[in-house]
N, C-alpha and C positions, 0 to 999 in steps of 0.2 A: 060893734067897735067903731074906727072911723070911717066904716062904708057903711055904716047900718042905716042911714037914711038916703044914702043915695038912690036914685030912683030906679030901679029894676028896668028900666024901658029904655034906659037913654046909654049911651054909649059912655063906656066906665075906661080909663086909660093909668096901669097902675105900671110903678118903675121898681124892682126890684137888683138892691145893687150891693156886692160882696163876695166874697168867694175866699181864693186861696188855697183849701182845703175842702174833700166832702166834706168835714162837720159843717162847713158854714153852706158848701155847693145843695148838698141834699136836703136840707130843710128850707133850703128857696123855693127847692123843685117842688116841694112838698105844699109849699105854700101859694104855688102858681097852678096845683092844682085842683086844691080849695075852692080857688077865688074861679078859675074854669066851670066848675059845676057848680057852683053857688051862681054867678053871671059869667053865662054860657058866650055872650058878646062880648066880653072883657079883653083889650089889646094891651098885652102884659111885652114891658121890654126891659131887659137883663141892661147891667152895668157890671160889667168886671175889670180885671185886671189883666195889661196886655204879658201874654206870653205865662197866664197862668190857667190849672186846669181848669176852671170856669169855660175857659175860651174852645175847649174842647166839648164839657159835657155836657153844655148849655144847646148849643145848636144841634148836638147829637139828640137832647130829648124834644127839639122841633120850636124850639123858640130863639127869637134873634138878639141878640147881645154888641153892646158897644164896648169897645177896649180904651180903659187910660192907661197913661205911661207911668203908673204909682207906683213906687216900689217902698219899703220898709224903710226903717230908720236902723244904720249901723252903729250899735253903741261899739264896739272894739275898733271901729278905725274910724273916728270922727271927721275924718278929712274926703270920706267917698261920699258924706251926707248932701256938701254941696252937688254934688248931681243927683241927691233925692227931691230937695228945695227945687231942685229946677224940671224936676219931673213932676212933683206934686202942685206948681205955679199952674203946667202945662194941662194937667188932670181935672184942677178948680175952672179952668178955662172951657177945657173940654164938656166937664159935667155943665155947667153951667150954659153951655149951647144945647148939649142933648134933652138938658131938660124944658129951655124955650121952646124947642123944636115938638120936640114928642106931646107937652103938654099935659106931665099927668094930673090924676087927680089926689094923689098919694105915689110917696114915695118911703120904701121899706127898705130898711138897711138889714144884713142877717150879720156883720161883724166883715173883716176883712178889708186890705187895704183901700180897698175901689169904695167900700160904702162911704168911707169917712168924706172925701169929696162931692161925692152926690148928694149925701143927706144936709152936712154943709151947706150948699148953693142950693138944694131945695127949702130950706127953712128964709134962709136970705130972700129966696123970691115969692114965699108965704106959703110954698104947697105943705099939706099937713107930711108930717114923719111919723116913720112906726117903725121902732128897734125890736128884733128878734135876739134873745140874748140865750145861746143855747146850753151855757155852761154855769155851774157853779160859782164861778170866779170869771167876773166879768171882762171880758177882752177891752185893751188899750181902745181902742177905738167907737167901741160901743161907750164908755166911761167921758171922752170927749164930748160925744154927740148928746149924749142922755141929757142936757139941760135945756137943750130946742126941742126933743123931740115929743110930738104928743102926749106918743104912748109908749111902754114898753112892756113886751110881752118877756116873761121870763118863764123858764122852766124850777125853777125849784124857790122854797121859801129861805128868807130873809135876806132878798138879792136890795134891799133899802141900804146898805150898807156902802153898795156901788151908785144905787138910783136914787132921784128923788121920790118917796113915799106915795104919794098922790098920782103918780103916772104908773107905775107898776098894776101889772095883769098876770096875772098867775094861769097862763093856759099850757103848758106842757109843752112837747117840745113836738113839733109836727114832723110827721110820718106819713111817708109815702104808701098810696092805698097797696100799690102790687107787691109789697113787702109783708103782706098779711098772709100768710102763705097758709094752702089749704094742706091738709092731710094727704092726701093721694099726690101733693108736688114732694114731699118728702123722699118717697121712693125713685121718683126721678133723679134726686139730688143728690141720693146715697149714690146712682149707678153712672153720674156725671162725673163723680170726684172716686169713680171707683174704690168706695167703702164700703166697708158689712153692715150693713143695717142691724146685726147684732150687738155689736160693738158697743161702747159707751165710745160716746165720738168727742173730745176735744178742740173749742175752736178758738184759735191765738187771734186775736183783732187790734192791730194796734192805731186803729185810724187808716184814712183813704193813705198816708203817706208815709203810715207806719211807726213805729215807737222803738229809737235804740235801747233800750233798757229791757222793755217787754224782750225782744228778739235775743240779746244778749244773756237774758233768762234761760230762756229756751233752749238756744245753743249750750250753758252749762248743764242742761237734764238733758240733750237728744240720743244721748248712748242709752239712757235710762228710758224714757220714751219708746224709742224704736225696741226695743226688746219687750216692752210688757204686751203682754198675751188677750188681754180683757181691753183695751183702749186703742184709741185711733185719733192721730192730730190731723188737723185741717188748720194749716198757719198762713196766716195774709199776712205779710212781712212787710209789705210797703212798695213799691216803686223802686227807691231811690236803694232800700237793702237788698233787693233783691238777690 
């Protein structure tokens, strides 16, 4: 792709930048650790967004991360957006230092408010882009960026609808290796979350932040649930439902 000729010997400095959400936080991780054991020398530096979980789980997996001040765009109260405008001025400014500074040689956006400014001001200042698009239905911001951006790798087919034709890669969606779980960690996991390993086990996933609708499901079947004899839920509700 676009490090494939880089030279193996020389010092590689790449910028990954997005967040918001695990869907967008864990397929960064996933992709920083790729580029780790492919070039073992490689100085990889996080862009996210201030006061979101990036800022936590980024430094918790041992790598350092800069925060802008991005926040979203409110379509129901169009009058708090001027203090988006002026957090997103602040963000293009910021990115746009972090990246003279750091100097990478590639900059990867995985979706998320923070990528939109970094990948922005790195095509302005010529470093190559590379959009990770981990969804079916292409995020607001990946949709923006995709016309500077080199390349874009997508997980599933006929994402040409959102991208231009010519840049699309069809590599799937990256996966962190400690999530391959061996046979003998099963057992562990049945006696962590105290379940019967006989069981048919149930697991409710509604994202790192969780899904009102999924949970609201669940709550109409939990009388039905908790009573059957043959089955066991294991429910990640979210943070925010908790």
């Amino acid at each position: 792709m676009l490090l494939m000729n880089k030279n193996e010997t020389n010092d590689m400095k790449v910028i990954i930048s997005g967040g918001g959400t695990g869907g967008h936080i864990f397929p960064a991780l996933s992709i920083a650790e790729a580029l780790k054991k492919r070039f073992p020398d490689v100085e990889i530096l996080f862009v996210g967004a201030e006061n979101r979980m990036e800022m936590e789980k980024i430094p918790a997996a041992g790598y350092p991360i800069v925060g802008l001040p991005v926040a979203g765009f409110d379509r129901k109260h169009l009058l708090r957006n001027i203090g988006v405008l002026i957090k997103l001025r602040k963000s293009l400014r910021l990115a746009k230092k972090t990246l003279k500074d750091f100097a990478p040689d590639i900059a990867i956006g995985v979706g998320g408010y923070a990528s939109g400014p970094t990948l922005k001001m790195a095509s302005k200042l010529g470093i190559p882009t590379l959009i990770q698009e981990q969804n079916s239905y292409a995020g607001v911001t990946n949709k923006l960026l995709a016309k500077r951006a080199s390349k874009i790798c997508v997980a599933y087919e006929g994402m040409e609808r959102f991208f231009p034709k010519e840049k699309i890669v069809l590599t799937g969606n990256p996966v962190r290796q400690n999530l391959l779980a061996k046979v003998e960690d099963k057992k562990a996991a049945y006696a962590f979350f105290g379940l019967d390993p006989e069981k048919k086990t149930i697991l409710v996933v509604g994202g790192s932040l969780g899904a009102r609708t999924i949970n609201n499901s669940i709550i109409g079947e939990i009388d039905r649930l908790a009573h059957a004899q043959d089955v066991q839920v294991l429910w990640q509700s979210g943070k925010i439902y908790y």
